[in-house]
C-alpha positions as CSV (number, residue, x, y, z in Angstrom):
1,X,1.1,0.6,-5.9
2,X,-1.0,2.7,-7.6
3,X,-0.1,6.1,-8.9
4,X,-3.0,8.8,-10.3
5,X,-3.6,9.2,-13.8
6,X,-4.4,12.7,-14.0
7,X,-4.3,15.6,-12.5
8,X,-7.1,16.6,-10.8
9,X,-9.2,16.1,-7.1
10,X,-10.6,13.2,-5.0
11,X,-14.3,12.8,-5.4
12,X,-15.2,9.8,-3.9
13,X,-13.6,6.9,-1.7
14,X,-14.8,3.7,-0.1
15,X,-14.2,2.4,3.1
16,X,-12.9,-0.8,1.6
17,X,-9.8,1.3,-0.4
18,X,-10.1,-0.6,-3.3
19,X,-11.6,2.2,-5.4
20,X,-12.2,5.9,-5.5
21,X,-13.0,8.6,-8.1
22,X,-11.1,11.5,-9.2
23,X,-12.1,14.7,-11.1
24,X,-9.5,16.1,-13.8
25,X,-9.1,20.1,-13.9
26,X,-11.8,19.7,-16.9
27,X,-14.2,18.4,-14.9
28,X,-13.6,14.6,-16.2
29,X,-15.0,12.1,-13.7
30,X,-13.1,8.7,-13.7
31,X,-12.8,5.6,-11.5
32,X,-9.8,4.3,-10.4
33,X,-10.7,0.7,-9.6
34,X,-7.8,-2.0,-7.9
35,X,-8.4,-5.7,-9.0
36,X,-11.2,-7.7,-9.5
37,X,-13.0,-8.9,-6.6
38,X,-10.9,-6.8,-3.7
39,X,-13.9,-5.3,-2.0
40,X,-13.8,-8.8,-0.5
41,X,-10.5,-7.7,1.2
42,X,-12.3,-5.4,3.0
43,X,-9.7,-3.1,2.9
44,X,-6.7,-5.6,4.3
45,X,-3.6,-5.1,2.8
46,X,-4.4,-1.1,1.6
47,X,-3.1,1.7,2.3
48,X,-4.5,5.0,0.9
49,X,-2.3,7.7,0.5
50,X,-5.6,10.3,-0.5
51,X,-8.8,11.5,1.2
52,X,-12.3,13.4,-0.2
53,X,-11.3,16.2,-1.5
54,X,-7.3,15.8,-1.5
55,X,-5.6,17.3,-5.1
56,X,-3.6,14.9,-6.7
57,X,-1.0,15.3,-9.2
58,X,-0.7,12.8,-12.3
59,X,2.3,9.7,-11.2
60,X,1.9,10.5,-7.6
61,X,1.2,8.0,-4.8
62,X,-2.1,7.4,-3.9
63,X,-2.8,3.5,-2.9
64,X,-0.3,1.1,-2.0
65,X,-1.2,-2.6,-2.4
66,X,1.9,-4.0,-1.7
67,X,0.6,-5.9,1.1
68,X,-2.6,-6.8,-0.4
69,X,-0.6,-8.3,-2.9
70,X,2.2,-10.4,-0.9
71,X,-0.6,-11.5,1.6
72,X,-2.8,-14.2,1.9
73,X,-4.9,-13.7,-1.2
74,X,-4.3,-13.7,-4.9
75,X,-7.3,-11.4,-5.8
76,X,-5.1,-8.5,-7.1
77,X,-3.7,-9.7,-10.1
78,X,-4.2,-6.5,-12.1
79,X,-5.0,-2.7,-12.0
80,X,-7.8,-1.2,-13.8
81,X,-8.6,2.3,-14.9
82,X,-12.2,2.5,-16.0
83,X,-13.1,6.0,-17.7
């Protein structure tokens, strides 16, 4: 699962769930980006817990990859945050 960083708002998503931005109350832009390679999994296996524009609080909820995870792929192997 993957839980926000910061508090802020939902910027930008993709269809595939395997990313999406956020904006912190300072106006910090960042990418929250799930694995290597997963917009190959076409969004299988994700479930997204956010929309555009959706305020997000800092350890909340906001992608489950459980079953992206425990499915047929090994392509999540790690979580990135890239600032």
């Amino acid at each position: 699962m993957v839980l926000s960083p910061v508090n802020g708002k939902v910027v930008n998503t993709v269809d595939t769930l395997h990313a999406y931005g956020l904006e912190t109350e300072d106006g910090i832009e960042l990418l929250v980006h799930i694995g290597l390679n997963t917009v190959e999994l076409k969004g299988k296996g994700f479930k997204n817990f956010v929309k555009l524009g959706d305020a997000v609080k800092a350890g909340r909820l906001e992608i489950h990859t459980g079953a992206a995870i425990a499915g047929e792929t090994s392509i999540i192997k790690e979580k990135e945050i890239l600032i």
